[in-house]
BALOBA-1460 file (C-alpha; in Angstrom, 3 decimals):
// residues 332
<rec num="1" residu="x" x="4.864" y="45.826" z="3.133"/>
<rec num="2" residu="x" x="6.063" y="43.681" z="5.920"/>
<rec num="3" residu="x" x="9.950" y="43.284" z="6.900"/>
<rec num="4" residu="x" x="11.905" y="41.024" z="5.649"/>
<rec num="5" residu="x" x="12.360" y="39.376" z="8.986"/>
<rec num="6" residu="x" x="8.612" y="38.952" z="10.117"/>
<rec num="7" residu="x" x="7.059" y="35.840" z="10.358"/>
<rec num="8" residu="x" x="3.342" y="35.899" z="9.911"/>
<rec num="9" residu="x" x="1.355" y="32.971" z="12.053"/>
<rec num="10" residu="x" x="-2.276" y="32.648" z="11.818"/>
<rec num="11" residu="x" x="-3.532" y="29.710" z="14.479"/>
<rec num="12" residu="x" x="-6.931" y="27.714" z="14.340"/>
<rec num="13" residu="x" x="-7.369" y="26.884" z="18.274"/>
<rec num="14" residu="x" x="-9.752" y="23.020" z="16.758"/>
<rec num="15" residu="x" x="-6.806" y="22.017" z="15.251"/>
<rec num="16" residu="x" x="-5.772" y="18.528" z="16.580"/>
<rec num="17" residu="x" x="-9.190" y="17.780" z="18.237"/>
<rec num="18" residu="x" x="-8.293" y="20.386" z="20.108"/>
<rec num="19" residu="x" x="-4.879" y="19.825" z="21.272"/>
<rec num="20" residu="x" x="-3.876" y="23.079" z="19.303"/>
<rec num="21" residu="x" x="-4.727" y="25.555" z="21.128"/>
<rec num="22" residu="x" x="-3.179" y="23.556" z="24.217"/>
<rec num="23" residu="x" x="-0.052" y="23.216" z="22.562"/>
<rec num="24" residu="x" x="0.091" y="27.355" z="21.112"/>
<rec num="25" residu="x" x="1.626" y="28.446" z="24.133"/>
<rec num="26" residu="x" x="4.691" y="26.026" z="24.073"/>
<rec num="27" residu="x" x="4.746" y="27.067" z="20.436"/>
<rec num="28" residu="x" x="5.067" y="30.746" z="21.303"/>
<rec num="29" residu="x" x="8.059" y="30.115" z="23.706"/>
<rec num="30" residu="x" x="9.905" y="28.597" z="20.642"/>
<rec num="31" residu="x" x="9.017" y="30.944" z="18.215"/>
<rec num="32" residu="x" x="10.917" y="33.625" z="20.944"/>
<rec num="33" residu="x" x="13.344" y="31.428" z="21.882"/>
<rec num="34" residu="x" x="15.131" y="30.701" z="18.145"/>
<rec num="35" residu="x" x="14.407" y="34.699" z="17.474"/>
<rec num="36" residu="x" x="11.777" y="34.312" z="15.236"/>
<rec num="37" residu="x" x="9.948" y="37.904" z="14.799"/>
<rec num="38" residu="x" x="6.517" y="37.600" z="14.054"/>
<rec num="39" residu="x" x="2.624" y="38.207" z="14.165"/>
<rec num="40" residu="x" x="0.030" y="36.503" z="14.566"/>
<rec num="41" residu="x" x="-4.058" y="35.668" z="13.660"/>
<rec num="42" residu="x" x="-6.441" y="32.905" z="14.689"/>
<rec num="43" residu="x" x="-8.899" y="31.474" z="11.924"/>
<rec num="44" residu="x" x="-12.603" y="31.547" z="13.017"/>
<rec num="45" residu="x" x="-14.224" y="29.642" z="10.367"/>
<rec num="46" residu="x" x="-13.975" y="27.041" z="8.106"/>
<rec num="47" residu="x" x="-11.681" y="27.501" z="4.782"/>
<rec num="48" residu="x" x="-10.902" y="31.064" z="6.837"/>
<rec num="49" residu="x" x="-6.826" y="29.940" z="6.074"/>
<rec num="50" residu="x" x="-7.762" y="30.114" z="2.261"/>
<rec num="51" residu="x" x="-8.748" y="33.771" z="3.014"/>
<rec num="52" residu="x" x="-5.910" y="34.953" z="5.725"/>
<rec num="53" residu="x" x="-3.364" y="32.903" z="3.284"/>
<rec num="54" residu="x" x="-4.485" y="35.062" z="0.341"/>
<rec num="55" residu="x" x="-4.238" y="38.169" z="2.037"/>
<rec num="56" residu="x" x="-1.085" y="37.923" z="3.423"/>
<rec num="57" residu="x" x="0.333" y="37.028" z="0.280"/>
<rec num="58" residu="x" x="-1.324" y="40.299" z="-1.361"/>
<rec num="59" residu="x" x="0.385" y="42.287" z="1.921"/>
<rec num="60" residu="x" x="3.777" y="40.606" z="1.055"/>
<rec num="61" residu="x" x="4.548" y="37.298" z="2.629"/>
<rec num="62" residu="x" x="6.290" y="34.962" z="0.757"/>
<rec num="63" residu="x" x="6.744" y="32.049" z="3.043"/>
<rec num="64" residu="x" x="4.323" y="30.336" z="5.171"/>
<rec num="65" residu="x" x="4.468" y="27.992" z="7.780"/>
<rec num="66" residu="x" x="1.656" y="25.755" z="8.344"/>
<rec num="67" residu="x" x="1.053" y="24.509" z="12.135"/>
<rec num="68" residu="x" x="-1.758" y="21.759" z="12.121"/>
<rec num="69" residu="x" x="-2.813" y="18.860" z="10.134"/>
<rec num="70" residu="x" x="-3.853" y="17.787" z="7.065"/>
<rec num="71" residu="x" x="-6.309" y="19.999" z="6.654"/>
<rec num="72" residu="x" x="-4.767" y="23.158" z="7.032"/>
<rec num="73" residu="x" x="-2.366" y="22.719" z="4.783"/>
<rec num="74" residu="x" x="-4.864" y="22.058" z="1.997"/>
<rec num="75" residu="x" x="-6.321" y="25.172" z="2.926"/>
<rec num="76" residu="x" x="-3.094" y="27.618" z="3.136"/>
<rec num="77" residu="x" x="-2.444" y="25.592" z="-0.651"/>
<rec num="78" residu="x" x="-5.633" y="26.238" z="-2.197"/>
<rec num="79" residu="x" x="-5.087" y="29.772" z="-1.092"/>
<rec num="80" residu="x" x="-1.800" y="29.729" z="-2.890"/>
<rec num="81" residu="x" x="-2.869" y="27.994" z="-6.107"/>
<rec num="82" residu="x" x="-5.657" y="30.339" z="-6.692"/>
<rec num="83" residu="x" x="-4.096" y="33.371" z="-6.148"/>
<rec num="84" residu="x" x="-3.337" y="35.594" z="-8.834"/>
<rec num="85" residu="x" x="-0.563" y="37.749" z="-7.465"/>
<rec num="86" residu="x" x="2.789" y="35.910" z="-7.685"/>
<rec num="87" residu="x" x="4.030" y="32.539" z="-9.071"/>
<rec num="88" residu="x" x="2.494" y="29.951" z="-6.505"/>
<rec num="89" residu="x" x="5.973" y="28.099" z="-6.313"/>
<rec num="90" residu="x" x="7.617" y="31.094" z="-5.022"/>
<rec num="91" residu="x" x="5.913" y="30.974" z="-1.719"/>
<rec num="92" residu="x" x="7.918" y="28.776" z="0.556"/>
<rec num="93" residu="x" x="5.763" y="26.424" z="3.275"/>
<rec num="94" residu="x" x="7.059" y="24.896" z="6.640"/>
<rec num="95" residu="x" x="4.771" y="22.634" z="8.479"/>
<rec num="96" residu="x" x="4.599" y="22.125" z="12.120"/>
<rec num="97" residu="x" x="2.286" y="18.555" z="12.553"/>
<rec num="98" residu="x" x="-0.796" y="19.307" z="14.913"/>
<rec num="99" residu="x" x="-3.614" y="16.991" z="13.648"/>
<rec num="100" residu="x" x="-5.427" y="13.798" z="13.177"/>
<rec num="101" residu="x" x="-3.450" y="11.925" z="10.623"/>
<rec num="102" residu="x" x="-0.535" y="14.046" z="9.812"/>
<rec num="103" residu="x" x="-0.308" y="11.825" z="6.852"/>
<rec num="104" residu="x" x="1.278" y="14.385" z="4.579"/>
<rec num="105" residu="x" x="4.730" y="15.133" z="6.387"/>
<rec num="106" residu="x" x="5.096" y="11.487" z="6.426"/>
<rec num="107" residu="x" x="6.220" y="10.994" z="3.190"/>
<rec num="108" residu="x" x="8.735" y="14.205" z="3.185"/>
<rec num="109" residu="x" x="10.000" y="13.115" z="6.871"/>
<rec num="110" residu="x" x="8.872" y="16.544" z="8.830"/>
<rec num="111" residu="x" x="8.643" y="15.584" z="12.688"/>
<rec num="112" residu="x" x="5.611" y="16.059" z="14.734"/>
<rec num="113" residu="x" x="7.963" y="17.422" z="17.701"/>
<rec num="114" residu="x" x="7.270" y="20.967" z="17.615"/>
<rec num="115" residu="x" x="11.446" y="22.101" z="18.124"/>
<rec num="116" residu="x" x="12.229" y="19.901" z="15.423"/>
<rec num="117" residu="x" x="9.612" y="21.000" z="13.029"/>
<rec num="118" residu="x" x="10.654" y="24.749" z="13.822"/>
<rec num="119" residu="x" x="14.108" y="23.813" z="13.282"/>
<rec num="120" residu="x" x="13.814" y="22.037" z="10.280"/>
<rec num="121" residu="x" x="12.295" y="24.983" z="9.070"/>
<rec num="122" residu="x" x="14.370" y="27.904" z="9.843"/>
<rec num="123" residu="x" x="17.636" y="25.319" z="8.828"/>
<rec num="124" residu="x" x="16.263" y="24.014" z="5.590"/>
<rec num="125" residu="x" x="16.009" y="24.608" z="2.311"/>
<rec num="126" residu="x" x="12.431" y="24.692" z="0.069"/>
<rec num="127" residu="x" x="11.935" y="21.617" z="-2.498"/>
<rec num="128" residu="x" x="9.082" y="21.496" z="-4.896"/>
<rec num="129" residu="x" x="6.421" y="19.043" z="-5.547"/>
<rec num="130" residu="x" x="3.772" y="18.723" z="-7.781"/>
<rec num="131" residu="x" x="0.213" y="19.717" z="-7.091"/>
<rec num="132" residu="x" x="-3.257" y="18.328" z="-8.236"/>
<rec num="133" residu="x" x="-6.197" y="20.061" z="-9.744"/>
<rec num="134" residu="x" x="-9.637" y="19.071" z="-9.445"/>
<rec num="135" residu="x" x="-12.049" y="20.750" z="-11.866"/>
<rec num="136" residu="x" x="-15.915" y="19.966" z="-11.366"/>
<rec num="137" residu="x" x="-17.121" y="18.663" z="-14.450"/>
<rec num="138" residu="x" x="-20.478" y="20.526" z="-15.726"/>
<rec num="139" residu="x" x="-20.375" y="22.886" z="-12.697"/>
<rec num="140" residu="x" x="-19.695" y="26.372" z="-12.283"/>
<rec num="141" residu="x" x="-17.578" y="25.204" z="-9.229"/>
<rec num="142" residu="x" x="-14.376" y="26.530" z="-8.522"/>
<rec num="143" residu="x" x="-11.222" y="24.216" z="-8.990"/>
<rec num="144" residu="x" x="-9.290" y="22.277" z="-6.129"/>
<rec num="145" residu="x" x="-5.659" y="22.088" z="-5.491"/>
<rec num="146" residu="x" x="-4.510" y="18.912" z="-3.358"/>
<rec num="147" residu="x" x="-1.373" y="17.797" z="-2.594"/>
<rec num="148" residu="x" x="-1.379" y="14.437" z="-1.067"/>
<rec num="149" residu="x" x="-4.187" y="12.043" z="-2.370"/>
<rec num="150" residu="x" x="-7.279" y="12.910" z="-3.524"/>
<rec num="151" residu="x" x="-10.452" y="9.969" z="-4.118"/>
<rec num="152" residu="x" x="-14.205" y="9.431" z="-4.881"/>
<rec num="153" residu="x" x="-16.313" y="7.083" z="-3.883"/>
<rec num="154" residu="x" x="-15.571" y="5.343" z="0.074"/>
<rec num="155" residu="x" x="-12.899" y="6.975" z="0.994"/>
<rec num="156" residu="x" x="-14.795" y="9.989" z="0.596"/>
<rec num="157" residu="x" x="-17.619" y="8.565" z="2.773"/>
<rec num="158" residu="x" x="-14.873" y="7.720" z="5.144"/>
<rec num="159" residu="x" x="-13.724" y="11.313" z="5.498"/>
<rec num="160" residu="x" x="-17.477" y="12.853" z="6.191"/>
<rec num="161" residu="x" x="-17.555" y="10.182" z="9.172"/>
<rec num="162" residu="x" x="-13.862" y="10.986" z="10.548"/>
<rec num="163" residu="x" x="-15.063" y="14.126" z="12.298"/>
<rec num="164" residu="x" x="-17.187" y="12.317" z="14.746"/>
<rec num="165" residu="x" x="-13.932" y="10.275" z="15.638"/>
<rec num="166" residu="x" x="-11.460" y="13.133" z="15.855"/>
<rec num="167" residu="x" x="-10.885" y="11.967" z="19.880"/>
<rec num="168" residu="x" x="-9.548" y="8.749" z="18.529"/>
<rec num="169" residu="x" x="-6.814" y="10.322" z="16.502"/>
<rec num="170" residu="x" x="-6.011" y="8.229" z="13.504"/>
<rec num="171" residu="x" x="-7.467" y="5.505" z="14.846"/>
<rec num="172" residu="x" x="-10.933" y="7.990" z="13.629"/>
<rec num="173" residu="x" x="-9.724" y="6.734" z="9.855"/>
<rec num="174" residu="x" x="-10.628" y="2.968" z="11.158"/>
<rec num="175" residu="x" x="-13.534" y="3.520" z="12.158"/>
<rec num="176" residu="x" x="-14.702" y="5.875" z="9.543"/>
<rec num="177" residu="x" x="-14.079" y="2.562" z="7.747"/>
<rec num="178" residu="x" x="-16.327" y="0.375" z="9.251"/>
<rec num="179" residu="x" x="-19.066" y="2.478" z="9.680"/>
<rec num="180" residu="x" x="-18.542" y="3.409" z="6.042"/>
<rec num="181" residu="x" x="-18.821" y="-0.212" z="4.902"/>
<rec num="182" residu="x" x="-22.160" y="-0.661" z="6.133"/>
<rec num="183" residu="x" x="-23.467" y="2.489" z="4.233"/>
<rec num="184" residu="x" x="-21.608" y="2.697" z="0.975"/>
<rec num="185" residu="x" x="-22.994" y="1.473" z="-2.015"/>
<rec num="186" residu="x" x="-20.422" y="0.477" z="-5.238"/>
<rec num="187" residu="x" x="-21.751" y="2.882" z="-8.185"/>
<rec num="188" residu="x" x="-21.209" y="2.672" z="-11.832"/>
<rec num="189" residu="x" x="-18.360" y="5.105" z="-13.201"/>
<rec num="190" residu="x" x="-16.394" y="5.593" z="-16.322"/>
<rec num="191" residu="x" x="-12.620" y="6.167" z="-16.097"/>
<rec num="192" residu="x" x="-10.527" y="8.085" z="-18.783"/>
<rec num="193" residu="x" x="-6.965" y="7.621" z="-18.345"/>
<rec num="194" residu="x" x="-3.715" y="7.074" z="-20.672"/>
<rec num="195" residu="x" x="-6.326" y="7.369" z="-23.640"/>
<rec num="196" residu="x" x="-8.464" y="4.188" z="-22.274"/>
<rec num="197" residu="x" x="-11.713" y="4.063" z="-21.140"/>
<rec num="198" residu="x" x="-12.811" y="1.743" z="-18.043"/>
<rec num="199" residu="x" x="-16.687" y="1.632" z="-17.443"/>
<rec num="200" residu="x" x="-17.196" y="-0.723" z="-14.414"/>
<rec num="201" residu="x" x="-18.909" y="-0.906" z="-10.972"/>
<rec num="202" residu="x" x="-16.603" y="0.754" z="-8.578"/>
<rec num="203" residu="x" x="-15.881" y="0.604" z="-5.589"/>
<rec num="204" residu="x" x="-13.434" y="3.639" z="-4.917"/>
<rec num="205" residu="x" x="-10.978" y="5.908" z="-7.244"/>
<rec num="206" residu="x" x="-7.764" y="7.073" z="-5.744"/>
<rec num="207" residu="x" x="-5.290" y="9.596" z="-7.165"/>
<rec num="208" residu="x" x="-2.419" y="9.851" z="-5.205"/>
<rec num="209" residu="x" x="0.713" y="11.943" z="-5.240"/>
<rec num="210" residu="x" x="1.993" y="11.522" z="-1.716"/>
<rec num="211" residu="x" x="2.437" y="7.789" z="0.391"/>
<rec num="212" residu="x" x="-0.028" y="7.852" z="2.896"/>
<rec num="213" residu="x" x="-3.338" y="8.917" z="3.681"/>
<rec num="214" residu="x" x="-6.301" y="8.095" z="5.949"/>
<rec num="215" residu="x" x="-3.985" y="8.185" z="8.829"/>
<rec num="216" residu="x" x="-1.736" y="5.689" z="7.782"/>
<rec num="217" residu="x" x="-2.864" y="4.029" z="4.769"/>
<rec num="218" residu="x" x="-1.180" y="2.987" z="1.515"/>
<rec num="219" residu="x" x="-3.275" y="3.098" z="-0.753"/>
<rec num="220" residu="x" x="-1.390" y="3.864" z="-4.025"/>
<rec num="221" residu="x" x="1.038" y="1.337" z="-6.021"/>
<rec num="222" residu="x" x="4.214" y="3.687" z="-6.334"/>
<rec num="223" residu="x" x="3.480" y="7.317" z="-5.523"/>
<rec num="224" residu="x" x="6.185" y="10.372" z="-6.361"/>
<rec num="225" residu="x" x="5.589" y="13.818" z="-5.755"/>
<rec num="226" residu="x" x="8.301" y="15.076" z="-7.853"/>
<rec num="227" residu="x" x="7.722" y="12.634" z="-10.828"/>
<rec num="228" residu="x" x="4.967" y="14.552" z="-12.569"/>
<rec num="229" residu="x" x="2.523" y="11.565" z="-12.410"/>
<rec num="230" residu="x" x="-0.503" y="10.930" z="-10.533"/>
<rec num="231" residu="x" x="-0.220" y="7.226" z="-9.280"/>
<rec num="232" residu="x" x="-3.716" y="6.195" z="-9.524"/>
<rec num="233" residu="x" x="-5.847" y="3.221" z="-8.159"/>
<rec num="234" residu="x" x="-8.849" y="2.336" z="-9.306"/>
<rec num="235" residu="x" x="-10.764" y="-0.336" z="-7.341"/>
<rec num="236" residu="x" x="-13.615" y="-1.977" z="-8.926"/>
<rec num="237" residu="x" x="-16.190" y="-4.273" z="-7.671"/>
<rec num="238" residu="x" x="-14.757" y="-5.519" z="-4.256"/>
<rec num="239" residu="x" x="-17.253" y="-6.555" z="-1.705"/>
<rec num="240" residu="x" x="-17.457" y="-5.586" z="1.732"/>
<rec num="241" residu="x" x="-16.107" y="-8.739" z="3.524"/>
<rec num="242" residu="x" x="-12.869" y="-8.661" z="0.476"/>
<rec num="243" residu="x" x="-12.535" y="-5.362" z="2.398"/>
<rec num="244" residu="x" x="-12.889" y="-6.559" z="6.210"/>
<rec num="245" residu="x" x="-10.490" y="-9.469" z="5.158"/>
<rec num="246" residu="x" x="-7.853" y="-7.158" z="3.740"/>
<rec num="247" residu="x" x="-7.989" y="-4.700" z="6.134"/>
<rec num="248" residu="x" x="-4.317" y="-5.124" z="7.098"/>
<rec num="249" residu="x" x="-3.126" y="-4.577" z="3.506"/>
<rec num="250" residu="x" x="-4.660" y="-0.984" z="3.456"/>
<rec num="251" residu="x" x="-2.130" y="-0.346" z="5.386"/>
<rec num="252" residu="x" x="1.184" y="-2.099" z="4.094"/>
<rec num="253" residu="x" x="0.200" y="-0.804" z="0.671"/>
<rec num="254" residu="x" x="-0.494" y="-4.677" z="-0.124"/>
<rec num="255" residu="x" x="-4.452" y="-3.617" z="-1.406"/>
<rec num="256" residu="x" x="-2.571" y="-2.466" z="-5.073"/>
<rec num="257" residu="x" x="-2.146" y="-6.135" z="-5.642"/>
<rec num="258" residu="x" x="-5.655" y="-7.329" z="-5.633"/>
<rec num="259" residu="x" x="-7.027" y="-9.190" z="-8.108"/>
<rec num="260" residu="x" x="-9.958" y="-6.190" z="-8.220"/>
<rec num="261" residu="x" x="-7.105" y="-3.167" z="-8.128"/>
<rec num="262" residu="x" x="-5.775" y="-1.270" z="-11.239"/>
<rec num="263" residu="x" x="-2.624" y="0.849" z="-10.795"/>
<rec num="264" residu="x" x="-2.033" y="3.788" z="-13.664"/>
<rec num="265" residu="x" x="0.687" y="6.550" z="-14.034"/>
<rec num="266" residu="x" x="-0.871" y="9.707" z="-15.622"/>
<rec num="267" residu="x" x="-0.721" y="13.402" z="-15.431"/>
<rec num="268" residu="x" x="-4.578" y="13.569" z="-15.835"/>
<rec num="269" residu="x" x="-7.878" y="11.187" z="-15.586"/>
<rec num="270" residu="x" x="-11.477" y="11.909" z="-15.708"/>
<rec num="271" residu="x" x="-14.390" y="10.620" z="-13.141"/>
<rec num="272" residu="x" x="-17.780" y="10.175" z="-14.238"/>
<rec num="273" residu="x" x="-20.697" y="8.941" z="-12.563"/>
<rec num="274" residu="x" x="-23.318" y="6.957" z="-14.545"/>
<rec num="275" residu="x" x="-25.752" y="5.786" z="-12.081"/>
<rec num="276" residu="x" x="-27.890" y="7.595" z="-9.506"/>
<rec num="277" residu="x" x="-25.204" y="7.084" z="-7.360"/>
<rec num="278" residu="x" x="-23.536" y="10.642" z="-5.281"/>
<rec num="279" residu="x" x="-20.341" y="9.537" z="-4.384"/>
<rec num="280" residu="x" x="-18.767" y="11.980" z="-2.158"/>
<rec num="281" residu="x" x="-15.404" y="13.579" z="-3.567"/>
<rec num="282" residu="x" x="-12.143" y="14.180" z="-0.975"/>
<rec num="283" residu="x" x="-8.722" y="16.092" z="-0.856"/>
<rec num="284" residu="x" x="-6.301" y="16.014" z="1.570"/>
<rec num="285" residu="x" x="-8.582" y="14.157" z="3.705"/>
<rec num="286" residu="x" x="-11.263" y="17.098" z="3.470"/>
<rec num="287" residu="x" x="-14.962" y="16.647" z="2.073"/>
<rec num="288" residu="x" x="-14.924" y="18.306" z="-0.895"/>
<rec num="289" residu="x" x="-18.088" y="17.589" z="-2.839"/>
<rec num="290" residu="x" x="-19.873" y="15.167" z="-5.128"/>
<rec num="291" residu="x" x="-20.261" y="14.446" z="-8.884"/>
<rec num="292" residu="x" x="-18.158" y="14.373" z="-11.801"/>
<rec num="293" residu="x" x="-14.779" y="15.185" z="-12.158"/>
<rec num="294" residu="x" x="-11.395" y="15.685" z="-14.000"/>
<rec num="295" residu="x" x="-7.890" y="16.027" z="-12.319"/>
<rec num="296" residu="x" x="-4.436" y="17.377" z="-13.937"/>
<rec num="297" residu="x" x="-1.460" y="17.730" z="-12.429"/>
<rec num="298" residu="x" x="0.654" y="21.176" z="-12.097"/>
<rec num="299" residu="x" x="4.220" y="20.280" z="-12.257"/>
<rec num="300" residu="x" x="6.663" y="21.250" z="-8.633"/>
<rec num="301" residu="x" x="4.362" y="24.324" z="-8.339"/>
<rec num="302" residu="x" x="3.979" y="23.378" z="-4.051"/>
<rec num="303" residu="x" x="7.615" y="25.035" z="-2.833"/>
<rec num="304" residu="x" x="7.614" y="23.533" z="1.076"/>
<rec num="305" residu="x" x="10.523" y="22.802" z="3.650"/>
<rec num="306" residu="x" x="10.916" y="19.084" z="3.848"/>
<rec num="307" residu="x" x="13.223" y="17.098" z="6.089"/>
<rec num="308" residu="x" x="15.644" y="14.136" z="5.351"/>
<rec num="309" residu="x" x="15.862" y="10.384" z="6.543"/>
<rec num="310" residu="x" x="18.888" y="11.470" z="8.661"/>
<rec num="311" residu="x" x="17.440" y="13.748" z="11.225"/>
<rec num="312" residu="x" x="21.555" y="14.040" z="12.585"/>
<rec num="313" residu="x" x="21.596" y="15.477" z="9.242"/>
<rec num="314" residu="x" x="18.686" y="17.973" z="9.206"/>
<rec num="315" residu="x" x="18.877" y="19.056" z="12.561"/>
<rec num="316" residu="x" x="21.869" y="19.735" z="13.202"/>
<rec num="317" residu="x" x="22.399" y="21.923" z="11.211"/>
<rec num="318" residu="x" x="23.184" y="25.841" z="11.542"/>
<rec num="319" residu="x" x="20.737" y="27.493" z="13.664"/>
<rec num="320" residu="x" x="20.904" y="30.975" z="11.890"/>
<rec num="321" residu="x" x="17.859" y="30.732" z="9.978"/>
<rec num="322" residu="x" x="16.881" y="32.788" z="6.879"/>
<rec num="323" residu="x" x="15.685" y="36.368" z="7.463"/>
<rec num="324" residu="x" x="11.720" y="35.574" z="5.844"/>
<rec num="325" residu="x" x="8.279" y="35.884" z="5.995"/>
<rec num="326" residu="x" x="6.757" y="32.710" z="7.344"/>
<rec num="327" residu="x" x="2.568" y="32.254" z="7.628"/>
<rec num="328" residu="x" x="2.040" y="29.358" z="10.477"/>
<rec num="329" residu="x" x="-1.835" y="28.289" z="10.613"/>
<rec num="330" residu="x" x="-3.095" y="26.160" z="13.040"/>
<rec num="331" residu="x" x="-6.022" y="24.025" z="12.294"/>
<rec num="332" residu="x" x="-7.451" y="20.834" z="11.685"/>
């Protein structure tokens, strides 16, 4: 069993195009300099943080920080969520920024300055948010946890053209875009939600529990992660110029209001495809898969450190910390 005081860190060198692994020995410096005690791993594969997140929770740990982007953390809570061995909400996440969009710590106000984000960590206190499920419908597939936005349809043909953008930052979400728009094809779906079904040609389906994705984008109505409810937008038959025109509004969270955009609250909807259409499926800004599938919502089982809208507040704090196991990944 690990001490009480250790602090576990597994790193992922890619993370942040790269910039990671750059960045790891600055890290280092401030995990010695605020006293942290800890070890540390590198991943060496893809989804290897599901694995080294698992196992250190079977070896002990019981709170994790995650150093990288979006990604990562999807990984290090997938591991959690399908874990067996204790109650996922009792594992406690920090989150040190280190990747393309960072969109997740925007909404619970986590800095990207690495001293802050350590800070904020070994000052704060965990909150709890809820956590989406995807389960694969007609598949033996295994389920997927997500905890900012998941989507099918373009945004998921967005995310499988990010990577070869990565050196843009988020400006790679852009451009994902408008290569996307030249390649997707709308594809008929039906839509289960609130006890109503919605068969239409569609363009995208988003299920969002966090404000921003995509690097930046809005692309939910009114998004909580503590409310228990999915916010969901489902756009229908929009055409590709409706898009170019409205670019702007993807990211002022104006898009909700189009005449072709339907907002729902639920704790659960359904995605099937009817056509010979494949849209791709994404969480967390990761390619997941393709096909059919239905999402439910697992009430404030994510426990995390977040930060405030008054950094005074949050950072000045005590500097004392908590005597605790902390996992930091790095990755993408």
């Amino acid at each position: 069993m690990p001490s009480s005081k250790t602090w576990f860190v597994i790193v992922n060198p890619t993370s942040g195009n790269g910039s990671c692994k750059k960045k790891w020995p600055d890290i280092l410096e401030l995990l010695k300099m605020y006293e942290f005690h800890f070890e540390h791993v590198f991943t060496e594969y893809p989804n290897h943080g599901i694995e080294l997140t698992q196992n250190a929770i079977y070896q002990g740990f019981r709170r994790f920080i995650c150093v990288g982007g979006d990604g990562t953390l999807h990984h290090i809570v997938n591991g959690i969520m399908s874990q067996k061995h204790v109650v996922p909400n009792q594992i406690h996440v920090g989150v040190v920024p280190i990747g393309t969009g960072n969109d997740w710590v925007k909404t619970h106000n986590i800095p990207k300055n690495l001293e802050r984000a350590i800070l904020l960590i070994k000052n704060g206190h965990p909150k709890q948010q809820d956590v989406g499920k995807i389960e694969f419908l007609n598949s033996s597939k295994k389920p997927i946890y997500f905890i900012n936005l998941a989507g099918i349809g373009f945004d998921g043909l967005v995310i499988s053209k990010v990577h070869k953008y990565k050196h843009f930052g988020a400006l790679a979400y852009v451009a994902g875009a408008l290569l996307g728009l030249f390649l997707f094809k709308n594809f008929q779906s039906r839509i289960m939600v609130n006890s109503k079904v919605i068969e239409t040609k569609t363009f995208m389906v988003l299920v969002g529990l966090c404000k921003y994705s995509g690097g930046g984008m809005q692309l939910t109505k009114s998004p909580n992660p503590f409310d228990g409810l999915f916010d969901i937008s489902l756009v229908k038959n929009i055409g590709k110029w409706d898009i170019i025109k409205n670019m702007s509004k993807l990211f002022n969270g104006n898009i909700t209001k189009h005449n072709k955009v339907e907002t729902y609250k639920s704790s659960s909807v359904s995605v099937t495809v009817l056509d010979n259409g494949n849209p791709y499926i994404e969480a967390d800004g990761e390619l997941i898969d393709s096909g059919n599938m239905h999402l439910s919502l697992i009430p404030k089982s994510f426990s995390f450190y977040g930060g405030t809208k008054n950094a005074k507040q949050t950072f000045g704090a005590n500097q004392s910390g908590y005597k605790t196991l902390v996992l930091f990944v790095i990755s993408i």
